[in-house]
C-alpha positions in Angstrom: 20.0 -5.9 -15.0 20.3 -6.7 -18.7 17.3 -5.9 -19.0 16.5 -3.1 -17.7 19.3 -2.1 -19.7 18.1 -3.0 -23.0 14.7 -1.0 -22.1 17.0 2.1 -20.9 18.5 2.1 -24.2 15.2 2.0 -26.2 13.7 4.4 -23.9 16.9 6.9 -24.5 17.0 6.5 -28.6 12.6 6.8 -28.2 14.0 10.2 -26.4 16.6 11.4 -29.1 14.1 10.7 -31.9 11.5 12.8 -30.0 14.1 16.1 -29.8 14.8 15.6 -33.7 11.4 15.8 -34.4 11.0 18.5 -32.0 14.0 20.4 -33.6 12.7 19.8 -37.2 8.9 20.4 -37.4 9.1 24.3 -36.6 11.7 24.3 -40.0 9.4 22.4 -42.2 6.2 25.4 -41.5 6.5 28.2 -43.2 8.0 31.0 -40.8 9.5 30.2 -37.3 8.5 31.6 -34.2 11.4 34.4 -34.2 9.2 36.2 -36.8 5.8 35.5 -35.2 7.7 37.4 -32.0 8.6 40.3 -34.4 5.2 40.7 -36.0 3.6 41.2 -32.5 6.0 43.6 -31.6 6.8 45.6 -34.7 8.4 48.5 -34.1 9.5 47.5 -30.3 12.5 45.2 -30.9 15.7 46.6 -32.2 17.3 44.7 -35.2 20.6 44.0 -32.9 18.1 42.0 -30.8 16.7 39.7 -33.9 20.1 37.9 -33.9 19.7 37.2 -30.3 16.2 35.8 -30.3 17.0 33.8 -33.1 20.4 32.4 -31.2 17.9 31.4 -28.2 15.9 29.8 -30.8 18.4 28.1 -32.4 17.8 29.3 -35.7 21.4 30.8 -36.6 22.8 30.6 -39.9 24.1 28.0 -41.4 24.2 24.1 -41.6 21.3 22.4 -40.1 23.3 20.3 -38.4 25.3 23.0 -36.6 21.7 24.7 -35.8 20.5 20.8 -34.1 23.5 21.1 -32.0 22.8 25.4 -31.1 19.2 23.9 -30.1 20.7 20.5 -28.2 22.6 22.9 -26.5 19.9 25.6 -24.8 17.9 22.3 -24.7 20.3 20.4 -21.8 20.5 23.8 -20.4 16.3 23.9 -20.0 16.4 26.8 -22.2 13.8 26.8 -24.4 13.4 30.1 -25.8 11.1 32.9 -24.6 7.1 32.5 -24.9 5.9 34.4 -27.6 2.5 35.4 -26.0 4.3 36.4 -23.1 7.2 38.0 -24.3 10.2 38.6 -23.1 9.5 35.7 -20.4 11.3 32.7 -20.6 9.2 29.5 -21.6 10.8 27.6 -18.0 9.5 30.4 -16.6 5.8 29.8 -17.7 5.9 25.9 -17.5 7.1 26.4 -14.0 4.4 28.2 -12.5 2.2 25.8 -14.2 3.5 22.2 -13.5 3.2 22.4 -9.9 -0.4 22.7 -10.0 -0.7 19.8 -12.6 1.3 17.9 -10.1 -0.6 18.9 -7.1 -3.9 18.5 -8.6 -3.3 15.6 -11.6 -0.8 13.3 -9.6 -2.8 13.3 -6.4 -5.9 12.7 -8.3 -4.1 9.8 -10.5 -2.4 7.7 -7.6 -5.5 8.2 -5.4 -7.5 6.7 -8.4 -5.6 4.0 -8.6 -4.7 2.8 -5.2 -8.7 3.0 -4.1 -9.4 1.2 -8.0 -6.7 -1.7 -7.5 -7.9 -2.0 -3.3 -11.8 -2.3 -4.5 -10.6 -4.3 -7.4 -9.1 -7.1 -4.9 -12.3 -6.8 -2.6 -14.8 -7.2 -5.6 -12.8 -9.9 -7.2 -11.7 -11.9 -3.5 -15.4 -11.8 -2.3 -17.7 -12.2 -5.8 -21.0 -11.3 -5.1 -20.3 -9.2 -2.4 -22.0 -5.3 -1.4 -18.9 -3.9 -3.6 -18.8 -6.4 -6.6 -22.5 -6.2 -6.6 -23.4 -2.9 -6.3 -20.2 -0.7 -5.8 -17.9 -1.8 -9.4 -21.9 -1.5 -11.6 -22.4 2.5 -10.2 -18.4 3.7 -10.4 -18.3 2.2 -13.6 -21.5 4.0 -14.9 -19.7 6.7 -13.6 -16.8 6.3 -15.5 -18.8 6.3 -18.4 -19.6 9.7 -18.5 -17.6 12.3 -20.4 -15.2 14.0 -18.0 -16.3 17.6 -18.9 -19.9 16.6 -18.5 -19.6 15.3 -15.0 -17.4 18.5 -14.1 -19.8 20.6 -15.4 -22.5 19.0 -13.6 -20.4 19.1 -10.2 -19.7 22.9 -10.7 -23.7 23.4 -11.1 -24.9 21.4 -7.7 -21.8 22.5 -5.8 -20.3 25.5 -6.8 -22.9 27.7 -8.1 -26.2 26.3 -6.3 -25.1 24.9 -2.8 -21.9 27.0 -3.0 -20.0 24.7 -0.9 -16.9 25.3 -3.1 -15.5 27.8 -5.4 -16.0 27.7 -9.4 -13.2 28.5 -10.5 -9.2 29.5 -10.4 -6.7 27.6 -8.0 -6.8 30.0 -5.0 -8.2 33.2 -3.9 -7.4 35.6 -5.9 -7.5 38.3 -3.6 -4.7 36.1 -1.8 -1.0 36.9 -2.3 0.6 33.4 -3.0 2.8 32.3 0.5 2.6 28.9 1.3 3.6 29.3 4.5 0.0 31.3 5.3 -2.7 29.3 6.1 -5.7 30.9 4.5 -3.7 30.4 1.5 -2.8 26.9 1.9 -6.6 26.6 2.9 -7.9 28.7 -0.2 -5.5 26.1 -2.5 -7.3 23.0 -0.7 -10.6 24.4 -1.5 -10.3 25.1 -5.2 -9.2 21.9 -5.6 -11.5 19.7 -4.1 -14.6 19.9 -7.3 -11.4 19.5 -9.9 -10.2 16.4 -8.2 -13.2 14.8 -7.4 -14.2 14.8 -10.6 -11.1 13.0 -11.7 -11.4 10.7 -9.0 -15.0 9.7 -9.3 -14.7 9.5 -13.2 -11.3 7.2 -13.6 -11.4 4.9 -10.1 -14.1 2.7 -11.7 -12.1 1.4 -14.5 -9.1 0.8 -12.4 -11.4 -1.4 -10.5 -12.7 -3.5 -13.1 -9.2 -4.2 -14.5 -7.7 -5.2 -11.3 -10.9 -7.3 -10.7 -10.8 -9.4 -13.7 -6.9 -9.5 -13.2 -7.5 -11.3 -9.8 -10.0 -13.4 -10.9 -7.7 -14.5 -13.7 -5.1 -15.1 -11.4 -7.5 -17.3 -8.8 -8.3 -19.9 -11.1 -4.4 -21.1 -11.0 -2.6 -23.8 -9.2 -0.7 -22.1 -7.1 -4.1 -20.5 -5.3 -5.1 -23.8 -4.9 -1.8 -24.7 -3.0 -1.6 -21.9 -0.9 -5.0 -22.3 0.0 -4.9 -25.8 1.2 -1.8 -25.3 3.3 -3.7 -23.3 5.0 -2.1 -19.5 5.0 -4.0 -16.8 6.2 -6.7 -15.7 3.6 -5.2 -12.1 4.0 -1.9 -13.4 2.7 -3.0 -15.4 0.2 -5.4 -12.2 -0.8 -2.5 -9.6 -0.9 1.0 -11.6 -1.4 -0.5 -14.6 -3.7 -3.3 -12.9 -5.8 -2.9 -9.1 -5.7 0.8 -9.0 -6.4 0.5 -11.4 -9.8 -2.5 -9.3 -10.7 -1.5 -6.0 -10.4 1.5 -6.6 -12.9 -1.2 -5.7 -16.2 -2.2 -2.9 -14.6 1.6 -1.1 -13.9 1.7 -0.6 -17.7 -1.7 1.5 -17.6 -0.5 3.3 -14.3 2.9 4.2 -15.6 1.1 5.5 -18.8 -1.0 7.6 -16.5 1.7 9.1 -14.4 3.5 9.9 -17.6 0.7 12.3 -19.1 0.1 13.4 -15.4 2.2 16.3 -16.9 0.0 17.3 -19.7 -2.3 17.5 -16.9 -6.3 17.2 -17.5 -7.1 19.3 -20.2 -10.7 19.6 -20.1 -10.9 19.6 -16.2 -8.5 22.2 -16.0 -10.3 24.3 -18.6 -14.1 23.7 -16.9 -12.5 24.8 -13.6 -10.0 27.7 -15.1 -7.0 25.7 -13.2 -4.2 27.1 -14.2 -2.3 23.7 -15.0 0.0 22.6 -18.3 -3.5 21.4 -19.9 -4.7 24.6 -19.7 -1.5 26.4 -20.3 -1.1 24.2 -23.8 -4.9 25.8 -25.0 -3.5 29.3 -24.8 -0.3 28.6 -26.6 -2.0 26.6 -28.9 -4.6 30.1 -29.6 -1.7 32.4 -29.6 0.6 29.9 -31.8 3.0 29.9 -29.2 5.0 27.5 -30.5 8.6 27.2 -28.3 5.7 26.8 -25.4 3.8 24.2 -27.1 7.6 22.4 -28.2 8.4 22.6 -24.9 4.9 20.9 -23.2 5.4 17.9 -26.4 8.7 17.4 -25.4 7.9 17.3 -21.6 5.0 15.0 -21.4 7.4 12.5 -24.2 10.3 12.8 -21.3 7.6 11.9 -18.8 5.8 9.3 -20.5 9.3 7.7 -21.2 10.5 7.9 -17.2 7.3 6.5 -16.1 7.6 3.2 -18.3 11.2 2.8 -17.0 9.9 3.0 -13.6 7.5 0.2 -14.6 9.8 -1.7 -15.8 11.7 -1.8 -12.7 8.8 -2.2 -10.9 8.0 -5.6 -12.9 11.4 -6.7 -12.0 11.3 -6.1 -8.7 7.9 -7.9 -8.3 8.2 -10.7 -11.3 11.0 -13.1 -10.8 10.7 -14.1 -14.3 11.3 -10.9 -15.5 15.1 -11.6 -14.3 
């Protein structure tokens, strides 16, 4: 427990630092995002109204200190001001309709990616010379070599637009009112995102397969293989509870990393397949200089990144008595 408490600590004071920089680097530009808002809608906002955009970005007058503490403030209560390229709608607002299809699509394609990496991993590395340490790690990890946009543009050519098995583009039917209780809109969501996460998948499982593989092959050369070996244990066991489980710690680190830019979602996939994800979502603030949306994206993926190393932690704790 001491620590995981030392690593909370450094993982909350990694956090504070993150909101200071988020709160200072609009300060240090030249302007602020209150007058970007009243250049695009000159003539449309009322001066009494300024004051009030300027509140909800926390740019009041006075000390800078008293102006962290305005912004800490609509911070813990998820207020992060309104979008300016969507004006008057509440940056939450926007990130929330967009986070659940980075989650959907991002997550599922990251755990899947690793659990079938780490399982062929174990294979390959168990049985050297084997159909999938042969043949199976070389062609997934050629695979993996290729650029992801590349690959998803090749995908949406064979698939999409000459055998026109699946759709091109968007996350569902358009013509579709959203209602996940319908069917053919629960169906039309499937579809769309088959091409997208297949092309994560294909592209990332290779080189969670190689790692785990020369993890375990690391980990079979030691004494305590040996011994559980000749006592004669079930290869299975000695596979999954010896092997696997002291290999897999190096690779947490990597997966926890993953998971924690899960919410920045795929950038390039999102913007080949016009998924209408974060990544996706970040590119059009970044063109309209939407900058309380882009703060609020930087600051999410930092929280994210953060939680998902904790959770490692634990995890190593859990599974590596010498981490207690």
């Amino acid at each position: 427990m001491r620590f995981l408490a030392r690593r909370l600590v450094f993982y909350l004071v990694a956090l504070l630092v993150a909101i200071v920089l988020n709160f200072l680097i609009p300060r240090l530009m030249v302007g602020d995002p209150v007058q970007l808002i009243i250049a695009r809608f000159q003539g449309r906002i009322e001066p009494s109204a300024v004051d009030a955009i300027k509140a909800t970005f926390g740019f009041v007058q006075g000390p800078l200190h008293e102006q962290f503490f305005t912004y800490l403030s609509n911070l813990l209560q998820g207020n992060f001001g309104p979008s300016v390229m969507n004006y008057p709608v509440q940056v939450s607002q926007v990130l929330g309709a967009s986070i659940g299809w980075t989650l959907r699509l991002v997550g599922t394609a990251t755990i899947l990616s690793f659990l079938i990496g780490t399982l062929l991993g174990i294979v390959a590395a168990w049985r050297r010379g084997s159909f999938v340490d042969g043949y199976v790690l070389p062609f997934l990890s050629v695979l993996g070599a290729f650029p992801y946009f590349w690959f998803a543009l090749m995908v949406v050519y064979v698939f999409a637009f000459n055998l026109r098995w699946f759709p091109m583009s968007h996350a569902s039917d358009i013509s579709l009112r959203p209602d996940w209780t319908s069917w053919p809109y629960v169906s039309s969501v499937i579809e769309h995102a088959v091409l997208p996460l297949m092309t994560i998948l294909i592209t990332s499982v290779g080189g969670w397969m190689l790692g785990m593989r020369n993890n375990m092959i690391g980990v079979l050369s030691q004494d305590y293989i040996v011994m559980a070996q000749a006592k004669g244990l079930a290869e299975r066991r000695v596979m999954l509870t010896y092997a696997a489980r002291n290999a897999i710690l190096p690779a947490l680190t990597g997966f926890a990393m993953s998971l924690g830019f899960v919410i920045g979602g795929a950038l390039v996939i999102e913007i080949v397949f016009s998924y209408p994800g974060v990544g996706f979502t970040l590119l059009q603030a970044v063109g309209a200089r939407d900058y309380p949306l882009m703060q609020a994206i930087f600051l999410l993926i930092t929280l994210a990144v953060l939680v998902a190393n904790f959770l490692a932690d634990v995890a190593y704790v859990l599974l590596d008595p010498r981490a207690r």
